[in-house]
C-alpha positions as CSV (number, residue, x, y, z in Angstrom):
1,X,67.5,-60.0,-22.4
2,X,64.7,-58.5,-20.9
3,X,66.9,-55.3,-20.1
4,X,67.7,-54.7,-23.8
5,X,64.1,-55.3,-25.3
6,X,62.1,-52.6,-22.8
7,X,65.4,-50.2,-24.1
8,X,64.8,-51.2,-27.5
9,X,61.3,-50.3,-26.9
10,X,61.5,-46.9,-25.0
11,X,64.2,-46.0,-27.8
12,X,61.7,-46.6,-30.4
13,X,59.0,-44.8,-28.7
14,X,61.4,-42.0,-28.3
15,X,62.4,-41.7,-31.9
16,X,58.7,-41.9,-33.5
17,X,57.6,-39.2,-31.4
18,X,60.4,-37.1,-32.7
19,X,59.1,-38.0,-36.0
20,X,55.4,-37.4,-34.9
21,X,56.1,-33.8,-33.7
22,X,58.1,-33.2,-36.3
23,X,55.6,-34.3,-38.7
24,X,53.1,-31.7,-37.3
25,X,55.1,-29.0,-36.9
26,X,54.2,-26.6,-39.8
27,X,57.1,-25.2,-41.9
28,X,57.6,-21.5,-41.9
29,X,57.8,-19.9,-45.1
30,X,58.0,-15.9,-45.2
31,X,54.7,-14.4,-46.0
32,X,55.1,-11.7,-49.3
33,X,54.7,-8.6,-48.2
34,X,51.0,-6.5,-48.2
35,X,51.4,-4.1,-51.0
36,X,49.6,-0.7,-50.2
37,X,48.2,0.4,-54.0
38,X,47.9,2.9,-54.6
39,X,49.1,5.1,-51.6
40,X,48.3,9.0,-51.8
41,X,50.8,10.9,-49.0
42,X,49.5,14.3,-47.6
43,X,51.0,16.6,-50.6
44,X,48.9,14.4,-53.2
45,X,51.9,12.2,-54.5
46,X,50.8,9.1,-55.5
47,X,52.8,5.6,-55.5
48,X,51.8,2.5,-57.6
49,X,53.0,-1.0,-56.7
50,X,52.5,-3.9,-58.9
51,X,54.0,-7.5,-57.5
52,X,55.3,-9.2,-60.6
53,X,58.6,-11.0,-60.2
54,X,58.8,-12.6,-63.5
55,X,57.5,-9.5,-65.6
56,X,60.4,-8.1,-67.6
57,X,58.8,-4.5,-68.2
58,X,55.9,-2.7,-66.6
59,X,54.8,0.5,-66.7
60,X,51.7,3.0,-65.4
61,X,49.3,3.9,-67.4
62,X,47.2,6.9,-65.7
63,X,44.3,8.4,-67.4
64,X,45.5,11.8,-69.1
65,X,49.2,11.1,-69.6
66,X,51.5,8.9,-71.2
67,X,52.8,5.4,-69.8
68,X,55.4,5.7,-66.8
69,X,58.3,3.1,-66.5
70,X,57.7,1.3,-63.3
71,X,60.9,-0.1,-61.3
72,X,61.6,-2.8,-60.1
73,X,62.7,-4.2,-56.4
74,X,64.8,-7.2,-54.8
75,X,61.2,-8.6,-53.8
76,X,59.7,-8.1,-57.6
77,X,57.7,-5.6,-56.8
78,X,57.5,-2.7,-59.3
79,X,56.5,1.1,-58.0
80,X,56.6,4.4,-59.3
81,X,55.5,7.5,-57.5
82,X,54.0,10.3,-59.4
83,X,52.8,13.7,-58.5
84,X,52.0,16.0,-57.1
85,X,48.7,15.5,-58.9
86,X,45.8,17.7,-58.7
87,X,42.3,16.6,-56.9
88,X,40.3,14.5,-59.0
89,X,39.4,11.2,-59.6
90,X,42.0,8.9,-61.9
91,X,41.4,6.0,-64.1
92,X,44.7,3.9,-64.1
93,X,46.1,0.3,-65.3
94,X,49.3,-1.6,-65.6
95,X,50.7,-2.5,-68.6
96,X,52.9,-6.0,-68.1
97,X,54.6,-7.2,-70.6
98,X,52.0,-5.0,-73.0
99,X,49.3,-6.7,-71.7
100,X,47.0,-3.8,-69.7
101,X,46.1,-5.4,-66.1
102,X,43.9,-3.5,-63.2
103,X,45.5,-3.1,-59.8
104,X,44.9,-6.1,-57.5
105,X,45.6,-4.6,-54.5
106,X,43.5,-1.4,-54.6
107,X,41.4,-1.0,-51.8
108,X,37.3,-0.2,-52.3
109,X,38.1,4.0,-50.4
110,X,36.0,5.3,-47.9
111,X,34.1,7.8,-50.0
112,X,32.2,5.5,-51.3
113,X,34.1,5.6,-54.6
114,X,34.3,2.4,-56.9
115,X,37.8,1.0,-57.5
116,X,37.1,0.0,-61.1
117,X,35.9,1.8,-63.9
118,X,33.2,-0.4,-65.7
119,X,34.4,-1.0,-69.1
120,X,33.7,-4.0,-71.6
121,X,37.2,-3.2,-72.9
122,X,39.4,-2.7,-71.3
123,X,39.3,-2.6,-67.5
124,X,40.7,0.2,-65.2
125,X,41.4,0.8,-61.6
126,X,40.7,3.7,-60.2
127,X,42.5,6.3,-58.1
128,X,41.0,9.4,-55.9
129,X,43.1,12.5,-54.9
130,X,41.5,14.4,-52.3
131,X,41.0,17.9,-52.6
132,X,40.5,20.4,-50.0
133,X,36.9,21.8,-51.3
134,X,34.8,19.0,-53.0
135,X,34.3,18.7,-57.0
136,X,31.2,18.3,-58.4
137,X,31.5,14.9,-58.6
138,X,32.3,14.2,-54.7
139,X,29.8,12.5,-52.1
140,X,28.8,16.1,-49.6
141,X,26.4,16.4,-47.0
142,X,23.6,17.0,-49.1
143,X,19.7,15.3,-50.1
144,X,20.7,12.1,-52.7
145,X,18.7,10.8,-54.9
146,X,17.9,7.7,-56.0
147,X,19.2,5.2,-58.8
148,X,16.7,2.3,-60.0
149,X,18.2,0.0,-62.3
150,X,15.9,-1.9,-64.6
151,X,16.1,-5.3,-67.1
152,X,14.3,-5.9,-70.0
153,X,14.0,-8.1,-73.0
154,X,14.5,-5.9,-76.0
155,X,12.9,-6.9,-79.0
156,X,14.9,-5.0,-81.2
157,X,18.6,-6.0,-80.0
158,X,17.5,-9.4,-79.1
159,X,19.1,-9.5,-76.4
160,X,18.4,-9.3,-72.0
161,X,19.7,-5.6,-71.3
162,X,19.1,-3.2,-68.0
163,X,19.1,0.5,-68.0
164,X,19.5,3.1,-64.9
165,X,17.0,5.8,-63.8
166,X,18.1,8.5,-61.2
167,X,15.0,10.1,-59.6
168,X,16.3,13.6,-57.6
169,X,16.3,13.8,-53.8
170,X,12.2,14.4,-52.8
171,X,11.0,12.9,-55.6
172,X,7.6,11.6,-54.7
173,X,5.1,9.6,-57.9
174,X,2.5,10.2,-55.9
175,X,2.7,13.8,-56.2
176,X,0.8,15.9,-59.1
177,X,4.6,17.0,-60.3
178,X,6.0,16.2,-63.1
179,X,10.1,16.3,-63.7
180,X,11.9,17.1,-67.0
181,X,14.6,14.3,-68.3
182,X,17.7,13.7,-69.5
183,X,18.9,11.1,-71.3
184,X,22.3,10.5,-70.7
185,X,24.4,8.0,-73.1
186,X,27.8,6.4,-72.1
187,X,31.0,6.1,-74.2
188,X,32.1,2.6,-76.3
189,X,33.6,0.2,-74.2
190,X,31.7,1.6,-70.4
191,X,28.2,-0.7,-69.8
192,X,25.1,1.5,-68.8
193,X,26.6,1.9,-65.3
194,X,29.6,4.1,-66.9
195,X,28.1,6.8,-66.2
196,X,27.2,6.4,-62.2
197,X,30.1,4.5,-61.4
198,X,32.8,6.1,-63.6
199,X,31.0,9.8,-64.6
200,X,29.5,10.3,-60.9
201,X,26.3,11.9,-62.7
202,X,24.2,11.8,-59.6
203,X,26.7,13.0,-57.5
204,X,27.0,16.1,-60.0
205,X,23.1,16.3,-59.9
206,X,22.6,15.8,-56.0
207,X,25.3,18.6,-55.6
208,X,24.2,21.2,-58.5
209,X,20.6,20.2,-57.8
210,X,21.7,21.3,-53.5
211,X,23.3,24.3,-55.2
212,X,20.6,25.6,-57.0
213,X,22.5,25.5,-59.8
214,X,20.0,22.7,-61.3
215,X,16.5,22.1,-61.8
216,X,15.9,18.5,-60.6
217,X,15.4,15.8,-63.6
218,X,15.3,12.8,-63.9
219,X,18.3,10.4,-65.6
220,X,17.7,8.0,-67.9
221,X,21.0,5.9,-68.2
222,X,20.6,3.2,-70.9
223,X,22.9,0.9,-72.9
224,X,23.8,2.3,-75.6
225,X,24.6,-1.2,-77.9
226,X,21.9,-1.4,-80.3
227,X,23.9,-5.2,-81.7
228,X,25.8,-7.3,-78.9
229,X,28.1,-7.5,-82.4
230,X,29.3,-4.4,-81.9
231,X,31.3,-5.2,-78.7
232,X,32.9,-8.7,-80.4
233,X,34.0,-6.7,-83.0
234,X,36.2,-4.0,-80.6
235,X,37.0,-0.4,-82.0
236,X,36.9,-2.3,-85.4
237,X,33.4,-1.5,-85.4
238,X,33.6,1.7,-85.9
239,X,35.9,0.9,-89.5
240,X,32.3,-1.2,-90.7
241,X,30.4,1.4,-91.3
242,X,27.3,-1.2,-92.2
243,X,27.7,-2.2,-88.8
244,X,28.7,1.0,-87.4
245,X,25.0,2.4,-88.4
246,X,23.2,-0.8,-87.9
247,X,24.4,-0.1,-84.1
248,X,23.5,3.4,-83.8
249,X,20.0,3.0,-86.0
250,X,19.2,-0.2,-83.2
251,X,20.3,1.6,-80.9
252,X,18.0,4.6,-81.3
253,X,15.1,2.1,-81.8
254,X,15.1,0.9,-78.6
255,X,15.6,3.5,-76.8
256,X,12.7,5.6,-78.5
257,X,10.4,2.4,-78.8
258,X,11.4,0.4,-75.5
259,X,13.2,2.3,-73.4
260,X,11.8,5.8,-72.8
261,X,8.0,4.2,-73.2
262,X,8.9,2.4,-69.7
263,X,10.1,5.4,-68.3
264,X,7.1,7.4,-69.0
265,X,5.0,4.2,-67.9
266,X,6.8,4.3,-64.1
267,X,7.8,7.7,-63.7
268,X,6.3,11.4,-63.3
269,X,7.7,12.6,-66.9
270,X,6.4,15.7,-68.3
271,X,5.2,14.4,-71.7
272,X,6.6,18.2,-73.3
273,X,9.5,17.6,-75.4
274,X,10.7,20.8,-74.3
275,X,11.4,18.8,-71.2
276,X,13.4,16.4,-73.1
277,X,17.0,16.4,-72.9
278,X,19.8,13.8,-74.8
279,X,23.3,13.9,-73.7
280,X,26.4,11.6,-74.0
281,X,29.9,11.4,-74.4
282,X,32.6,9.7,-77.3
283,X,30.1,7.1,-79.0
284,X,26.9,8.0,-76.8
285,X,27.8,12.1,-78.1
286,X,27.1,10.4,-81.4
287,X,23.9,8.9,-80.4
288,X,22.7,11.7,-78.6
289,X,23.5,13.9,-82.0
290,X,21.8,11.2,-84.5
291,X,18.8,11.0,-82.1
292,X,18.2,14.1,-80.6
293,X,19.1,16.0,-84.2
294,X,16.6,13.3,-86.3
295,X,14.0,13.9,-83.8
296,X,14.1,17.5,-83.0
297,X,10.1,17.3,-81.9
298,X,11.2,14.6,-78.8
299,X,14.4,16.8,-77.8
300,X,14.7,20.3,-77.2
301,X,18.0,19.8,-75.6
302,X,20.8,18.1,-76.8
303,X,25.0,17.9,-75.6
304,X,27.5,15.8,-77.3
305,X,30.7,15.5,-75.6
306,X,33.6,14.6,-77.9
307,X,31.5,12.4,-80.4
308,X,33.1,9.7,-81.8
309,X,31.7,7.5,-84.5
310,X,30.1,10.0,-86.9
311,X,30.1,9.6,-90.6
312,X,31.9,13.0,-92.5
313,X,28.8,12.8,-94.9
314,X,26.7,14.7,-92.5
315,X,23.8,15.3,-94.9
316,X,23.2,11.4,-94.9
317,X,23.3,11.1,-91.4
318,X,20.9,14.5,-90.8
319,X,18.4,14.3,-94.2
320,X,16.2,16.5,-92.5
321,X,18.1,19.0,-90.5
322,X,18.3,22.6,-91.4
323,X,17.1,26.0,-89.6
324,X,14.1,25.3,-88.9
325,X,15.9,23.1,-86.3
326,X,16.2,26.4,-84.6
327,X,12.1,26.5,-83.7
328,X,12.5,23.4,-81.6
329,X,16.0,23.2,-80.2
330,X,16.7,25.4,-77.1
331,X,20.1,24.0,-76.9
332,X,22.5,22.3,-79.1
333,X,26.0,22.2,-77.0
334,X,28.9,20.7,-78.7
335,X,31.9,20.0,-76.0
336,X,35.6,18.4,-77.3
337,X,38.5,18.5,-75.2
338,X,41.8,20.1,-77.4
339,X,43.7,17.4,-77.0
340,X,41.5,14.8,-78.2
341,X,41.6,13.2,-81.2
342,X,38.2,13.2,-82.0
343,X,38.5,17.5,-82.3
344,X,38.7,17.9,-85.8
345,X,35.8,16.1,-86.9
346,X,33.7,17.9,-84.0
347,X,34.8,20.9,-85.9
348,X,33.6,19.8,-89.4
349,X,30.1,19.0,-87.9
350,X,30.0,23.0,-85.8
351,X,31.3,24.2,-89.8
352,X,28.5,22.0,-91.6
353,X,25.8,22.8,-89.0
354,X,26.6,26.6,-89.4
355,X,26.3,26.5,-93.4
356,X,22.6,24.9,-92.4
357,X,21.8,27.8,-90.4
358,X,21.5,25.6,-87.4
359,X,22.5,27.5,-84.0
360,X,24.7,25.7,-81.4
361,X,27.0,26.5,-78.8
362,X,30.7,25.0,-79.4
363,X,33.2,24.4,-76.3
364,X,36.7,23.8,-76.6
365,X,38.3,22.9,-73.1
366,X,41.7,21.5,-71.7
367,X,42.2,17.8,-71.9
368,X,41.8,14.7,-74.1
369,X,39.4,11.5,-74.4
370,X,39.1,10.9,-70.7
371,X,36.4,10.9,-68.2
372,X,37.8,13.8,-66.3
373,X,36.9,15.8,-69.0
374,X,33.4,14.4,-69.6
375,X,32.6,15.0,-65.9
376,X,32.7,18.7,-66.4
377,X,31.3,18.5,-69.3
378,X,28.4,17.1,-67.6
379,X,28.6,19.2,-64.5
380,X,28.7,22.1,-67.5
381,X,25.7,21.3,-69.2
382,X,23.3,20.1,-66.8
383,X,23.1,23.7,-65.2
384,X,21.7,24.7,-69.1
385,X,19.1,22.5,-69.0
386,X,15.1,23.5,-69.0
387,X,15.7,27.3,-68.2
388,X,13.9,29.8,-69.8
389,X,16.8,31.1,-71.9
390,X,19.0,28.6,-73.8
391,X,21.9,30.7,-74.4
C-alpha cells in the first residue's frame, strides 16, 4: 500500500507541473506586420499603406489631386503607389469609409519636417519628396533665426490665445537697429502655427534672407479667429455673413489693439508704417486685405494669397479706399492659383480696385487651394518687401 501511495504521489507531482509549465508558457500569436508609410523609393514614387481590415473602401487623398482608390491585401492592408512626383512637400489623408483619417504610421523625417499639418479641421499627414537642389522652404546650412511663441488673454475675443514672432538670424534688442515687419496671417482651419509648421515661413526667410534676396524682418504670426464661434460653426461661417464680419472685424481689433502693441513693446520695430507689411493666405488674404486696405497709414505693404471670405459688395467692406491709396501703398500684390476656386472673385476685387484707381500687382500661377502654392507665394513676395522700388 505504501508502494502505490508514493506512485500516486510522484504521478500527481508529475502531472501539475505539466500544468504549471504549461500555465506559464506564453502563447504565440503572429505579430501584424510594421507598415512603412509612407515609403519614397530613389525615383520619387511614393507608396501609402493604411491597415484597415474591416474598411470596405479607402482611398488617398494627396494635396493637389483627386482621391486614389487604395487596394487591398490578404493581411487588410490597403496601398497605393503614386508617382513619380516632383520635390516638394505633400499634405495627405486617408479617406475610410468617407471619414478623412491621418496616417498612423508616418514617421517624424529627419529634416526636421513635421508629420502633421496643424489644422482645426481637418487633420493631414504630411509627405516630403526630396529634391536634388533645396526649395525655399528646405532646412540648408545657413544662419536661422528664431521663433518666440507668446500667450495672452485677449480682451476682445475673450478668450487665452498665443501668437508666433520670428526674429532673423543676428538679431540682437540690445542693438540701436530697428527691423521692418510682416504680419503674416494663416488660412481657416490651420492654428497660428500654420504657417511655421505647414508654410515653412522661416525656413523661406532664413534661406532668402542667406541669399540676399531679403531684407531681414521680423514675423508676426497670430491667430487669426477674432470669435472661437467661428471654428464651431465649420466653413458654414463663411455662409453667416453677421458672423462672418464679426470674425474678421474682432479679428482686426486685436491684432491692431493687442497684438502688434506687444510686439512693438518686446521687439526692435521700426515705428514707420512704411516698414509695415500684412500678408496671408485663403481667409488670412482676406484679413490682410480688410486691414491692411482700411488702414493704409499702418501698412505700406500688403499680399493676399487666394482670399477667401470676401463680401462681392467691395465698397462696404473698403468705404474709404480710392487713389489716394496710391500715396501710402508701396505694394498691393494679389496672388490666386488658376485652379482654385476662389479665382474669380480675386478677379472682381483686381476689376473693382482698378475702377478706383488703386494700383496693384495681380499674379495668376499654376495650382489650386493648397499650401504648395502659398509657399511660393510667400517665398514670391517676401523678396518685394521694404525696397526702394515697389514695382
Amino acid at each position: 500500500m505504501r508502494v502505490n501511495h508514493i506512485r500516486l504521489l510522484l504521478l500527481f507531482l508529475s502531472t501539475a507541473a505539466v500544468v504549471s509549465v504549461r500555465a506559464q508558457t506564453p502563447q504565440t500569436t503572429q505579430e501584424p506586420q510594421i507598415l512603412r508609410s509612407p515609403e519614397v523609393s530613389s525615383d520619387n514614387r511614393a507608396t501609402f499603406r493604411l491597415r484597415a481590415p474591416n474598411a470596405k473602401d479607402v482611398s488617398l487623398a494627396l494635396e493637389g489631386a483627386k482621391p486614389v482608390p487604395m487596394q487591398k491585401d490578404a493581411q487588410g492592408v490597403w496601398a497605393v503607389t503614386l508617382g513619380p512626383l516632383e520635390p516638394d512637400l505633400y499634405g495627405y489623408s486617408f479617406l475610410v469609409d468617407g471619414v478623412s483619417q491621418i496616417d498612423p504610421s508616418n514617421p517624424r523625417v529627419s529634416d526636421l519636417i513635421h508629420t502633421v499639418v496643424p489644422q482645426f479641421v481637418p487633420t493631414q499627414s504630411m509627405l516630403h519628396i526630396p529634391g536634388r537642389t533645396l526649395l525655399p522652404w528646405e532646412v540648408a546650412d545657413v544662419p536661422h533665426g528664431i521663433i518666440h511663441q507668446h500667450f495672452f488673454k485677449s480682451n476682445v475675443t475673450g478668450d487665452i490665445r498665443d501668437f508666433y514672432v520670428y526674429t532673423p538670424p543676428g538679431y540682437d534688442p540690445l542693438k540701436k537697429q530697428s527691423y521692418p515687419v510682416l504680419c503674416l496671417l494663416h488660412g481657416y482651419s490651420d492654428d497660428a502655427s500654420g504657417w511655421i509648421i505647414a508654410g515653412r515661413a522661416n525656413l523661406i526667410l532664413d534661406n532668402l534672407i542667406a541669399q540676399g534676396k531679403a531684407k531681414p524682418m521680423i514675423l508676426v504670426m497670430p491667430l487669426g479667429y477674432g470669435t472661437p464661434e467661428a471654428l464651431s460653426r465649420g466653413f458654414q461661417m463663411f455662409r453667416d455673413d453677421s458672423l462672418r464680419k464679426r470674425n474678421f472685424d474682432l479679428f482686426r481689433e486685436s491684432l491692431l489693439n493687442e497684438v502688434l502693441p506687444q510686439v512693438e513693446k518686446h521687439y526692435a520695430v521700426s515705428k514707420d508704417g512704411q516698414s509695415w507689411a500684412i500678408a496671408g493666405l485663403s481667409m488670412g488674404g482676406a484679413e490682410s486685405l480688410l486691414t491692411g486696405l482700411n488702414a493704409t497709414n499702418r501698412f505700406a505693404w500688403v499680399g493676399s494669397f487666394s482670399a477667401g471670405g470676401l463680401d462681392e459688395d467691395f465698397a462696404a467692406e473698403f468705404p474709404e479706399l480710392d487713389a489716394r491709396a496710391n500715396n501710402l501703398l508701396q505694394l498691393l500684390w494679389i496672388a490666386c492659383g488658376k485652379d482654385d476656386g476662389l479665382l474669380e472673385i480675386n478677379r472682381k476685387f483686381g476689376v473693382w480696385l482698378s475702377s478706383k484707381g488703386v494700383h496693384y500687382t495681380q499674379v495668376e500661377t499654376s495650382g489650386g487651394h493648397t499650401w504648395m502654392v502659398f509657399r511660393r507665394s510667400l517665398a514670391t513676395f517676401v523678396p518685394l518687401l521694404f525696397q526702394s522700388s515697389s514695382q
